[in-house]
C-alpha positions in Angstrom: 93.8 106.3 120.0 96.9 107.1 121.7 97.9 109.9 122.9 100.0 112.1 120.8 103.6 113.2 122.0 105.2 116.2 121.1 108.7 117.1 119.6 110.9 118.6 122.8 114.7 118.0 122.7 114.8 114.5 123.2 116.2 112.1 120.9 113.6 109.7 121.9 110.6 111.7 121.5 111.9 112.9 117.9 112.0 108.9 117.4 108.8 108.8 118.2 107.3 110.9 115.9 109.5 109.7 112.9 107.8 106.7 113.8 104.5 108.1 113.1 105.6 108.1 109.3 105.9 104.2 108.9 102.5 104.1 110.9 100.7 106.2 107.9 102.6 104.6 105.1 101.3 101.5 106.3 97.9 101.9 106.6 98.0 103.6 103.4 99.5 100.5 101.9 96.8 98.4 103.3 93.9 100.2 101.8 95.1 100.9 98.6 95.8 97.3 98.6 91.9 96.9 99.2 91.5 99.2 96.2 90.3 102.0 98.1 92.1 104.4 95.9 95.0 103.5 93.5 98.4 104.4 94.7 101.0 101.9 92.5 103.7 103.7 94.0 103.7 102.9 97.6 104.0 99.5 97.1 107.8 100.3 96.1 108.2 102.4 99.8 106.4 99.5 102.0 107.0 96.4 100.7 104.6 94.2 102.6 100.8 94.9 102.8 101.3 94.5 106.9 98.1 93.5 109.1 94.3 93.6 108.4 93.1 97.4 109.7 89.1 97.8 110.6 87.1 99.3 107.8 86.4 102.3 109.6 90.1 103.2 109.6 90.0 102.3 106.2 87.7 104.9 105.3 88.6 107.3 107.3 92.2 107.2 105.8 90.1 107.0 102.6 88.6 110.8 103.2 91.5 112.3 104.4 93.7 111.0 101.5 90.3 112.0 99.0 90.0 115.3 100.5 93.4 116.5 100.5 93.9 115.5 96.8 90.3 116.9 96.2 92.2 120.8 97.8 95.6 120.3 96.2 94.0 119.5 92.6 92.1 122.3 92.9 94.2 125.0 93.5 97.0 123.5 90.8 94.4 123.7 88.1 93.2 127.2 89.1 97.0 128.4 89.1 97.3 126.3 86.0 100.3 124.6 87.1 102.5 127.7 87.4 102.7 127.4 91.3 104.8 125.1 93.0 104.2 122.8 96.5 105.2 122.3 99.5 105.0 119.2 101.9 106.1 119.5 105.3 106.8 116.4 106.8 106.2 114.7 103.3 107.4 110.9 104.9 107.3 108.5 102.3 104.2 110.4 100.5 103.9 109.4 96.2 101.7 112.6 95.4 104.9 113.8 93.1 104.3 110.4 91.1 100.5 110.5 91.4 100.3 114.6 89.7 103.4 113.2 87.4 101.1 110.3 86.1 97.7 112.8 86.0 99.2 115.4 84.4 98.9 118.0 87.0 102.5 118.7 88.0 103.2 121.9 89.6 106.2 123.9 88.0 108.2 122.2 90.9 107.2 119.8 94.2 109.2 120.5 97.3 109.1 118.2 100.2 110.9 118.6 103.7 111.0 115.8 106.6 113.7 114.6 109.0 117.1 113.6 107.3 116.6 110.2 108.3 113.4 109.6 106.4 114.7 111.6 103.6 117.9 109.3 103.4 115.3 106.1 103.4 113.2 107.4 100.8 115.7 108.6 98.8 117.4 105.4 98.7 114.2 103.5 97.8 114.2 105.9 94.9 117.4 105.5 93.7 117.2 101.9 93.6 113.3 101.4 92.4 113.1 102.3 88.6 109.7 103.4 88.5 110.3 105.8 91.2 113.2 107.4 89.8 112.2 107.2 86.2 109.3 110.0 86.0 112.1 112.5 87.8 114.5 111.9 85.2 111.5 112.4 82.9 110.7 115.9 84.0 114.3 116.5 84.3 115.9 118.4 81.3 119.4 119.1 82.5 122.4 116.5 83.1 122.7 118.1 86.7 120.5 116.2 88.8 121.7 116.7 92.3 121.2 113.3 94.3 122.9 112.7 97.8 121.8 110.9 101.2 119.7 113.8 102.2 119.3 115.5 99.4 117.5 115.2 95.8 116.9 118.5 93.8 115.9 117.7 90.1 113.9 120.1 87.7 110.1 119.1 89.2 111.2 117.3 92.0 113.0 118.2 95.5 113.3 116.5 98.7 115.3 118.1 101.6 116.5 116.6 104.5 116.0 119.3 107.6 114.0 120.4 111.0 111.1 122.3 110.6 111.8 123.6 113.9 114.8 125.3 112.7 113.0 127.8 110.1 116.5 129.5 109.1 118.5 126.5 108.2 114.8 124.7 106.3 114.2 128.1 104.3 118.1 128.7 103.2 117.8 125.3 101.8 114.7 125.3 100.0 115.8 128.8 98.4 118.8 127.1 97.5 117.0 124.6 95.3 114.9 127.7 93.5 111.8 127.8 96.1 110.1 131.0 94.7 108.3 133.1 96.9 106.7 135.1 94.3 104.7 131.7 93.0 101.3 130.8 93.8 102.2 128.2 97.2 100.4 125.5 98.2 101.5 123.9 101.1 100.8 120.7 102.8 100.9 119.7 106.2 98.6 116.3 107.2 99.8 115.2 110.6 102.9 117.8 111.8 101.7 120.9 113.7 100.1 119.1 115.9 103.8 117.0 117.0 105.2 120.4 117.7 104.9 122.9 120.3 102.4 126.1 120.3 105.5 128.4 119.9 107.1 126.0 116.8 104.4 125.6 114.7 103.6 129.6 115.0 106.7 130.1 114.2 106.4 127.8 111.1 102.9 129.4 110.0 104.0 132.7 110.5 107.4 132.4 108.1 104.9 130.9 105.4 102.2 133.6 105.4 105.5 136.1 105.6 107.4 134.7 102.9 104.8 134.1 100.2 102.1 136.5 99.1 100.1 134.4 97.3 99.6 130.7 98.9 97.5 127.7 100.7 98.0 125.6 103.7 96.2 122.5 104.2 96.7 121.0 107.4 94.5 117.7 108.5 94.3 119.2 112.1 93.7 122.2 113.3 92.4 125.9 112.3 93.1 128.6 115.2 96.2 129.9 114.7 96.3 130.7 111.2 94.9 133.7 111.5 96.9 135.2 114.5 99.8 134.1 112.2 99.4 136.6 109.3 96.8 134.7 107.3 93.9 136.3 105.2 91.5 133.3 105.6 91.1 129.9 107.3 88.7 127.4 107.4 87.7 124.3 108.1 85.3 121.1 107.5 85.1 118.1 110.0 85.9 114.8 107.7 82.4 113.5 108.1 81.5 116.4 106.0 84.1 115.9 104.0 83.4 112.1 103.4 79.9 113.4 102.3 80.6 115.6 99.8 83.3 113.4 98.1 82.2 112.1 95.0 79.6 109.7 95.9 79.8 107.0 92.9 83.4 106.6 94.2 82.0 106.5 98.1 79.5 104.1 96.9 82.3 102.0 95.4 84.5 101.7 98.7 81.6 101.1 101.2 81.0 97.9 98.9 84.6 96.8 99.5 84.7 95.9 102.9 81.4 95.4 105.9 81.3 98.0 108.3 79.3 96.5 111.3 78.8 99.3 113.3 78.6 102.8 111.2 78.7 104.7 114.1 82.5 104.1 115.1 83.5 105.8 111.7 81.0 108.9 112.5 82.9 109.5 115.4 86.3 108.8 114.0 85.7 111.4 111.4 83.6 113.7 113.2 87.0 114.2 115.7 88.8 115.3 112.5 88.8 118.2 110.2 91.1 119.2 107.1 91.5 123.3 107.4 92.8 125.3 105.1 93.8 129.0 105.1 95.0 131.2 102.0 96.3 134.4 101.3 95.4 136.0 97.8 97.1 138.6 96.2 96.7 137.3 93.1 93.3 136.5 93.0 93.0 132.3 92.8 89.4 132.9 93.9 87.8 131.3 97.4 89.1 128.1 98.5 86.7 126.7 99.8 84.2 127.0 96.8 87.2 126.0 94.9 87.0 122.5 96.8 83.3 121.8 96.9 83.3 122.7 92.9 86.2 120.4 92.3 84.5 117.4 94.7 80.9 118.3 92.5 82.8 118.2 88.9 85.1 115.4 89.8 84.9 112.6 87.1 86.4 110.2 89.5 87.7 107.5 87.2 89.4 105.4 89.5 90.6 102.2 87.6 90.5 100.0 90.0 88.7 96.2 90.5 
């Protein structure tokens, strides 16, 4: 895999990394396209299905997508909705549509990325109905604010800013009613490692500050949660992960597609982890049995061919 190049203050290396959010759509598209997991939304984001990708990077996008869902389900039902999430460097992400459509919307779903992806995706959703449709759904007031870089409904908010400039990212999300006395669950797949050592403390450190009671999932990396002021972190590589998924629903997407040689996607998902750390003053309970129970308990109903 290539090598992965971190933000500095170069217009060309933040070009890069915006770059990186097409790159994931895409093979997102593809395997949901293969019926790996049903996504109906992302469709409307990347209109064409784009080249064949190997199996093994179908699955391994597969168990990262699984697992995450598998964390962020888990702690919404144990808060019972009344918490609200974050995703940093959100991209053209549908989970607002997918927890819309499953009935498992937090009391409001923030997401932050550059402007310039925010202006994209907010254009695709002012001009796709069935993206814009669910917001005006959970939207109860005639005072929907929609701009270039911004959309701020009742459920819903997108906001256009750097998450390298904590002041300026925090003043807006406050602005559209962030609370820091709700349960937080924030998401972070493929950022922290794009930014510098001193950045993404920086970032930890003003979400374990700012919120008593809250998650962070992250797809890479464990260490510096807890020199960053939070209670608890851990981690499971994604081979672990891909083993304790549901295993009907693994069953089902090893029969989609041959895998010649099984030990290419050990080592792709051994090299991978999803960590997690917490902080718990109001009790949510251990998140880590919270994920293995909602992985054992899962009635994955899929609905797909």
């Amino acid at each position: 895999m290539a090598a992965r190049q971190r933000f500095t203050d170069s217009d060309t290396a933040d070009e890069a990394v915006r770059a990186t959010c097409d790159d994931a759509t895409t093979c997102k598209r593809f395997a949901s396209s293969k019926s790996y997991w049903k996504d109906p939304y992302i469709q409307y984001f990347v209109r064409s299905v784009g080249e064949r990708k190997a199996p093994e990077i179908n699955r391994g996008y597969y168990a990262r997508v699984q697992g995450v869902n598998h964390l962020l389900d888990a702690f919404i039902r144990k808060a019972e909705c009344d918490c609200q999430v974050v995703n940093l460097g959100a991209g053209l992400d549908t989970t607002f549509w997918r927890l819309k459509d499953e009935n498992l919307m937090p009391r409001k779903f923030f997401e932050v990325d550059f402007p310039t992806i925010v202006a994209r995706k907010i254009h695709n959703i002012k001009t796709k109905p069935p993206l814009s449709k669910p917001i005006i759904e959970t939207h109860s007031t005639d005072s929907l604010l929609l701009d270039s870089h911004c959309l701020d409904s009742d459920r819903y908010c997108i906001v256009g800013a750097d998450l390298r400039d904590i002041s300026s990212m925090d003043e807006k999300l406050k602005k559209f009613q962030l609370n820091p006395e709700l349960p937080t669950l924030f998401l972070s797949e493929c950022v922290l490692v794009y930014m510098t050592p001193s950045q993404s403390s920086n970032l930890l450190h003003w979400a374990a500050e700012t919120f008593h009671t809250a998650m962070f999932i992250n797809y890479e990396q464990k260490e510096r949660f807890l020199k960053t002021g939070w209670e608890q972190a851990d981690a499971l590589d994604m081979m672990t992960v891909y083993s304790i998924l549901p295993q009907d629903d693994v069953a089902r997407i090893e029969r989609l597609e041959f895998l010649d040689e099984k030990e290419l996607l050990q080592q792709l998902l051994q090299h991978y982890s999803i960590c997690w750390a917490t902080k718990d003053k109001l009790n949510l309970g251990n998140a880590q049995l919270m994920f293995l129970l909602h992985c054992r308990n899962a009635n994955y109903c899929v609905n797909v061919p």
